[in-house]
ROKERO-643234 format. One record per residue (C-alpha): residue in one letter; z, y, x; residue number from 1. Coordinates in steps of 0.001 Angstrom, whole numbers. Last residue first. Layout:
REM ROKERO-643234
 rest      up   north    east  nr
    a       Z       Y       X NUM
...
//
This chain:
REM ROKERO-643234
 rest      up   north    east  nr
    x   15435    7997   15798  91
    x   11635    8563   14823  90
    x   11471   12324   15143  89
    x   10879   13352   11651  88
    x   13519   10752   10740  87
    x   16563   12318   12361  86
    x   15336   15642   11064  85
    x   15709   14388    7463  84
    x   18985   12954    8401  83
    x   20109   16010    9581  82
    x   18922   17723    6480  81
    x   21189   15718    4319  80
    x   20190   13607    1702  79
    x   20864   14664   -2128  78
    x   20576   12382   -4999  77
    x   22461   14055   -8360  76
    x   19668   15143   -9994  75
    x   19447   12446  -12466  74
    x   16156   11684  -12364  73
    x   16737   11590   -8080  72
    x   19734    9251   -8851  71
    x   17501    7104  -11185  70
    x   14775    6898   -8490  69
    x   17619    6246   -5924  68
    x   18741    3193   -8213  67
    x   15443    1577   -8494  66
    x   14456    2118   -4829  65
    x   17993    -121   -3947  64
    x   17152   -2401   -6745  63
    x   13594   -3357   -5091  62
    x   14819   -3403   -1954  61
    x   17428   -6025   -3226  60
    x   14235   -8200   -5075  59
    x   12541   -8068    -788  58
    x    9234   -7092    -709  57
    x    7364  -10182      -3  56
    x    4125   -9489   -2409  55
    x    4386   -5651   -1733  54
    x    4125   -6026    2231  53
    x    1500   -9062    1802  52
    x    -630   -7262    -505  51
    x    -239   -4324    2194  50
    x   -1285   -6591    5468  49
    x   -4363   -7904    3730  48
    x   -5416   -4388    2822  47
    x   -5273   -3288    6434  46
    x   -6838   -5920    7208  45
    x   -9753   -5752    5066  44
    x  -10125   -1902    6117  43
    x   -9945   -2647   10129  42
    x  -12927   -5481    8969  41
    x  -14828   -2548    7248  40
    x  -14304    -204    9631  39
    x  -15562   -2957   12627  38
    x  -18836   -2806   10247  37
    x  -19177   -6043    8000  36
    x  -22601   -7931    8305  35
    x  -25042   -8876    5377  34
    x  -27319  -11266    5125  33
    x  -29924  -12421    2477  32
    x  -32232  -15281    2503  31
    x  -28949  -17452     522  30
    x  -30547  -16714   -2716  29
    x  -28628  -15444   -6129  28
    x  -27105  -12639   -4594  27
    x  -23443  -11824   -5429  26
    x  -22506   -9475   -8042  25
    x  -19642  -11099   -9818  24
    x  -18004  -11778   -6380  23
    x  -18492   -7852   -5707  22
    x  -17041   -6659   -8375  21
    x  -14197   -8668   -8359  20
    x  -13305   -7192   -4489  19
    x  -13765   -3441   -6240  18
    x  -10801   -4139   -8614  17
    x   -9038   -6202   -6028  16
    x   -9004   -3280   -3813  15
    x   -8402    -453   -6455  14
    x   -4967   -2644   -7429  13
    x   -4334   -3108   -3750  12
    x   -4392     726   -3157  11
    x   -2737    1508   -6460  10
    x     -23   -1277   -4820   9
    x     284    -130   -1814   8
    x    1287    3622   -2997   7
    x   -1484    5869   -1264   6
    x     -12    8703    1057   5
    x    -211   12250     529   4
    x    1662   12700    3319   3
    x    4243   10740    4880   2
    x    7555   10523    5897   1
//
């Protein structure tokens, strides 16, 4: 479970939104340098690995979320607090 976590896709969305701007904006001469921060490569990464997570998500995955978002608008999905526990503590 986690907290006030970004979806993957908003967070690839604002990622290729920022990664157009920055083609477009490129320097016309080749006399100037820049070099990435160990952040900044940990960041790319990290972005790489959630396009790939939401472009290979599995069609069945996306029916099973489908379905539990209907049964949560319907009010009838429940999950038991043992379960919830069960999770919490990675078993």
């Amino acid at each position: 479970m986690r907290i006030n976590s970004i979806p993957p896709k908003e967070l690839l969305n604002s990622y290729t939104r920022v990664r157009e701007r920055v083609n477009v904006e490129k320097p016309s001469t080749n006399a100037e340098r820049a070099e990435l921060t160990s952040e900044a490569k940990t960041f790319t990464a990290a972005l790489k690995a959630a396009k790939e997570a939401v472009e290979m998500e599995p069609i069945n995955n996306k029916s099973r979320i489908e379905a539990i978002s209907q049964k949560i608008a319907d009010g009838t999905y429940s999950v038991s607090g043992e379960d919830v526990a069960r999770k919490m503590l990675g078993r």
